[in-house]
C-alpha positions as CSV (number, residue, x, y, z in Angstrom):
1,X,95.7,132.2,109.9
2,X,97.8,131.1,113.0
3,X,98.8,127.6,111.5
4,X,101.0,125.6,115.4
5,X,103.0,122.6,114.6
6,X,103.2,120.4,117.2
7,X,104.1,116.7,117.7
8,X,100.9,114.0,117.6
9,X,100.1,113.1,120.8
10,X,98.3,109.6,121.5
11,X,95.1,111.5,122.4
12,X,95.3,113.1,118.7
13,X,95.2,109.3,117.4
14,X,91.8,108.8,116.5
15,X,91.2,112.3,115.3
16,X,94.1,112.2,112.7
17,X,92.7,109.0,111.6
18,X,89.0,110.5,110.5
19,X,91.5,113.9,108.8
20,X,93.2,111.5,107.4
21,X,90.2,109.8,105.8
22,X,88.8,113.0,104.9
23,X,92.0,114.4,103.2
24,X,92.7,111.3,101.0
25,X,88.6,109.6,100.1
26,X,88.4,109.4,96.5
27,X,91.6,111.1,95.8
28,X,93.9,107.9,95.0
29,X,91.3,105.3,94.8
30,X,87.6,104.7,95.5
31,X,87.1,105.3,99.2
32,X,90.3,105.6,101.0
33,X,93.0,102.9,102.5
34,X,95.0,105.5,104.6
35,X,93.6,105.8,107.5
36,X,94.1,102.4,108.0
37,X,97.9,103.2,106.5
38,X,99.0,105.6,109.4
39,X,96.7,103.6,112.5
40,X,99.2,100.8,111.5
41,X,102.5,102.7,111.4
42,X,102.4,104.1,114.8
43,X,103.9,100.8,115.8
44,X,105.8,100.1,113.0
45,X,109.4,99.8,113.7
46,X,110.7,102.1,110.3
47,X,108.3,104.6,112.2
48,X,110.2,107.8,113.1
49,X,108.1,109.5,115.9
50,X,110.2,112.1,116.1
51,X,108.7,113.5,112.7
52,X,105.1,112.9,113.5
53,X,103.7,116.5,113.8
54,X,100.4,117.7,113.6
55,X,99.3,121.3,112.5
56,X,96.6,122.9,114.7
57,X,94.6,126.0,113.8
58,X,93.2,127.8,117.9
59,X,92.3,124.0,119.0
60,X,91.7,122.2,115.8
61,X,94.0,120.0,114.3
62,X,94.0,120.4,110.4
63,X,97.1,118.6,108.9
64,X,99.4,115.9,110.1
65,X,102.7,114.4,108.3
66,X,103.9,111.0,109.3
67,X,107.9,109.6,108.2
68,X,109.2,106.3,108.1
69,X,112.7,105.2,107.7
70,X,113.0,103.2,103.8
71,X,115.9,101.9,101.8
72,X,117.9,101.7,98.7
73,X,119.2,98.7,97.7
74,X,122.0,97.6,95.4
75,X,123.0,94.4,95.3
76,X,124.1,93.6,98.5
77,X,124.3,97.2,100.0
78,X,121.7,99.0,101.4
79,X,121.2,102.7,102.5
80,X,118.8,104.3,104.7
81,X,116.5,107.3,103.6
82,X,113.4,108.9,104.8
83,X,109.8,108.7,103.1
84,X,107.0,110.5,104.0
85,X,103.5,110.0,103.6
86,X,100.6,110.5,104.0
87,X,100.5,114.1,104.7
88,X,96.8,115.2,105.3
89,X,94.9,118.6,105.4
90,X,91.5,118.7,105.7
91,X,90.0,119.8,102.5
92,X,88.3,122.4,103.7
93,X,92.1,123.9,104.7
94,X,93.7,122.7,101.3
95,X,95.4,124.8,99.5
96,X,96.1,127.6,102.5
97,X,100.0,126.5,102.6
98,X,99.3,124.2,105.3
99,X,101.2,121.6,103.9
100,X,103.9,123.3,103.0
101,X,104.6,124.3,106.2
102,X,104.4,120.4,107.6
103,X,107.2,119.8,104.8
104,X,109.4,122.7,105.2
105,X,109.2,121.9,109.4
106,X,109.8,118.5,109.4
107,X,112.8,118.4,106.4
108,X,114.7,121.0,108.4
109,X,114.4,118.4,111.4
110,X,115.3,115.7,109.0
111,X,118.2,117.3,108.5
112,X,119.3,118.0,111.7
113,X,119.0,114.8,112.6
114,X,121.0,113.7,110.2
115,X,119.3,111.7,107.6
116,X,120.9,111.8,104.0
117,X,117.3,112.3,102.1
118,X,113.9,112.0,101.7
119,X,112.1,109.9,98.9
120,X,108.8,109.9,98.2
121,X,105.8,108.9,95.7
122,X,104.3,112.4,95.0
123,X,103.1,114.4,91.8
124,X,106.4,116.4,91.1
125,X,104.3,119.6,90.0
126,X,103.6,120.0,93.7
127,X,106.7,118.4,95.1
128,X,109.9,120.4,92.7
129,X,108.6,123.2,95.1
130,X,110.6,122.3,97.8
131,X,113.8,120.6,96.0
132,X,112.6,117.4,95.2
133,X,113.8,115.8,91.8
134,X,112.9,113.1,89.9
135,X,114.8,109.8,90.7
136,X,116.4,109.3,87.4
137,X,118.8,111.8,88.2
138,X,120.7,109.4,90.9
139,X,119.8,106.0,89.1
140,X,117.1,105.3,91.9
141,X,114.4,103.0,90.6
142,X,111.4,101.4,92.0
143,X,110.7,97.7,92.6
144,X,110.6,97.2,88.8
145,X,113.3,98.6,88.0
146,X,112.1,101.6,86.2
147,X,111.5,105.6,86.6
148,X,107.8,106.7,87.7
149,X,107.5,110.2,87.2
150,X,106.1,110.7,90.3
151,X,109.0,109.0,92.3
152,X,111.0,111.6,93.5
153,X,113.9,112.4,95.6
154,X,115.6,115.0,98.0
155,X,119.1,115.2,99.1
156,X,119.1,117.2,102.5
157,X,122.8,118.4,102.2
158,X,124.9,118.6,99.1
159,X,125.9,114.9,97.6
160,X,124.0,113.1,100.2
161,X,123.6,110.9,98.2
162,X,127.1,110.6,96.0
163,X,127.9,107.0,95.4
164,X,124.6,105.4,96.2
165,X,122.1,104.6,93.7
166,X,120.1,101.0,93.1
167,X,116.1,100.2,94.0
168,X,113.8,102.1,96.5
169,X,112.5,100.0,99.4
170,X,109.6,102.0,100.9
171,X,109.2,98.5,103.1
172,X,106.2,96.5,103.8
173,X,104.8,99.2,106.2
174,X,103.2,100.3,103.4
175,X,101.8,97.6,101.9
176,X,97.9,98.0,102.5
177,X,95.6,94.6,102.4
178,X,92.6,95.4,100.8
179,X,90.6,93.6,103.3
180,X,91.9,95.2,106.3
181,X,91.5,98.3,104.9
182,X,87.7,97.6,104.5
183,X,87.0,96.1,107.8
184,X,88.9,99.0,109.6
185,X,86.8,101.6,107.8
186,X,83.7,99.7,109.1
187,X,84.1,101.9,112.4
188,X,84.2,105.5,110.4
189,X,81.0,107.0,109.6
190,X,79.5,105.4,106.1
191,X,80.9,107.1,102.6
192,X,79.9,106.5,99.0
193,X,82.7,105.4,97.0
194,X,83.5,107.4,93.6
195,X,86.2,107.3,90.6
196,X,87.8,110.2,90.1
197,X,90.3,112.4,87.6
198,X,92.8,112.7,90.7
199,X,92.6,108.8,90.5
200,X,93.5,108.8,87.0
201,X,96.4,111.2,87.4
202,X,97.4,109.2,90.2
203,X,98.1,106.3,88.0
204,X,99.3,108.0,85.1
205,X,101.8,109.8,87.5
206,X,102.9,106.2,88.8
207,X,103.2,104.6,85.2
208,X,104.8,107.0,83.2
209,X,108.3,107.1,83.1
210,X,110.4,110.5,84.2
């Protein structure tokens, strides 16, 4: 399978949106919010566009990853990181590597360009793969001050991140209103909403500690 990264192109817009629909309905909640999630971060100022990639397979785009720049915060300092998300893949393509290969791509341009890490929310079965950790190891809470298991973090050179710890900022680009979310979806093609087990690991993943 001849998987082409490639950067999105504003003609790819509306065709990552439905993916991205696809990819994500049901899995964290009923229906899906992230559609709406990446329309919205294209002009975002944390939006870093040169990380938006798409994968194609011969003329059909199959996966996308999208990265905005966050923060940790301590007291009065703050340091930039990465975050990532969402990363799609049809589900029809799931589980092919597809992803991986939008991870491994875009963390090597990270690097390059750079950037001291990446944190993300993520199940760390998946994510330990490709070096992330979880936060507790460099003292890097959430909002509440605690240690979600699925908060994780990667350093893209050794000690990165030496001397900076405090509270993750993923930033109010993604912060979804429920309404919006609904009213966008009004112009996708009509879906039945269900729960599902991946929503329940999704929120154990969130609430338990690491």
């Amino acid at each position: 399978m001849q998987i082409k990264l490639r950067p999105e192109e504003e003609q790819d817009y509306r065709l990552v949106e439905e993916l991205t629909r696809e990819a994500f309905w049901d899995v964290y909640i009923p229906g899906c919010d992230q559609h709406l999630l990446i329309h919205n971060m294209r002009t975002a100022k944390e939006f870093v566009k040169a990380l938006d990639f798409v994968a194609v397979l011969v003329d059909k785009i199959v996966g996308n990853i999208v990265y905005a720049e966050a923060k940790i915060k301590n007291d009065d300092k703050e340091y930039t990181v990465l975050t990532f998300g969402p990363i799609s893949v049809l589900p029809e393509y799931q589980n092919m590597g597809i992803g991986g290969k939008l991870i491994n791509h875009t963390v090597k341009i990270s690097r390059e360009m750079g950037h001291k890490a990446i944190i993300i929310y993520g199940d760390p079965e998946y994510y330990k793969r490709f070096g992330f950790k979880v936060s507790k190891e460099y003292k890097i809470t959430n909002k509440d001050k605690k240690y979600p298991a699925a908060l994780l973090v990667l350093e893209l050179y050794p000690n990165a991140l030496n001397g900076v710890e405090g509270i993750f900022d993923e930033g109010r680009i993604y912060e979804i209103d429920e309404k919006e979310a609904a009213e966008f979806d009004k112009g996708f093609p009509k879906r039945e909403k269900t729960v599902t087990k991946t929503q329940e690991r999704f929120l154990e993943l969130v609430g338990a500690e690491a």
